[in-house]
C-alpha positions as CSV (number, residue, x, y, z in Angstrom):
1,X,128.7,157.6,144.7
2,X,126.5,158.4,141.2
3,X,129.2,160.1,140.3
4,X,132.2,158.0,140.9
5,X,129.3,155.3,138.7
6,X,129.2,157.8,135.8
7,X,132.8,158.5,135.8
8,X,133.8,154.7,135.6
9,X,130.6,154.0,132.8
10,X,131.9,157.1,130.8
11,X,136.3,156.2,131.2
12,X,135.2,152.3,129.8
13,X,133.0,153.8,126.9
14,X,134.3,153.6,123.5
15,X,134.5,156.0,120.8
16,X,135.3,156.0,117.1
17,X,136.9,158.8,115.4
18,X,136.6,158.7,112.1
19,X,138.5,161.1,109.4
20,X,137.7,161.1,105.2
21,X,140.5,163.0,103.1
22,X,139.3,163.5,99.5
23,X,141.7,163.8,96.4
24,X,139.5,166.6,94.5
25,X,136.4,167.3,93.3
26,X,135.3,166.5,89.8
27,X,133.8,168.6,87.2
28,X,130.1,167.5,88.3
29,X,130.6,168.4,91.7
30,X,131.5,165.0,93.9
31,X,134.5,164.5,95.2
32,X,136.7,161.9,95.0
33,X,138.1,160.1,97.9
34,X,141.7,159.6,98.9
35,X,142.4,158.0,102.1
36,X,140.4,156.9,105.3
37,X,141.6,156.8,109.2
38,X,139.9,155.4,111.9
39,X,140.5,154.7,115.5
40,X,138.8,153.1,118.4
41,X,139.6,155.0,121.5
42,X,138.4,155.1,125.2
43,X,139.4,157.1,128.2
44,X,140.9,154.2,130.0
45,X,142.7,152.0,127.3
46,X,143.3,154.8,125.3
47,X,143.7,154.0,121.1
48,X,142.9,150.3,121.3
49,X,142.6,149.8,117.2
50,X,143.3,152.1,114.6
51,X,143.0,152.1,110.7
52,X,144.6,153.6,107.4
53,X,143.8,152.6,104.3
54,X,144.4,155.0,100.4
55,X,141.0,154.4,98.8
56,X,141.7,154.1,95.0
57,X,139.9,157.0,93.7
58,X,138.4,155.2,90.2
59,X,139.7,156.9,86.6
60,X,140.4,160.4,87.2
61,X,139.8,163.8,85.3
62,X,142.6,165.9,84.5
63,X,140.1,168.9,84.1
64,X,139.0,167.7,87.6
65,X,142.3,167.7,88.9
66,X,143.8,171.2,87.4
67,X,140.3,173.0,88.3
């Protein structure tokens, strides 16, 4: 019984996966980003909303960029 309880709590919880993909990193050591994805996800609905989005990175460095 607890554990039928726990199993139906854990397949209606929701999670977020989130991923970062940077572009390079600059001459001073940050990195610039390129593109985030995130999805909502749970065991029994599976992906219920997911997101993709290029982040415009700023002016860029080409010594950043070649190094």
């Amino acid at each position: 019984m607890v554990i039928d309880v726990f199993l139906a709590e854990v397949a209606n919880e929701v999670f977020y996966l989130i991923n970062f993909q940077t572009l390079c990193m600059t001459d001073d050591g940050h990195y610039l980003p390129a593109e985030i994805a995130v999805i909502e996800y749970s065991v029994r609905r599976g992906v219920s909303k997911k997101l993709h989005r290029f982040i415009e990175p700023g002016n860029l460095s080409f010594t950043g960029l070649l190094s």
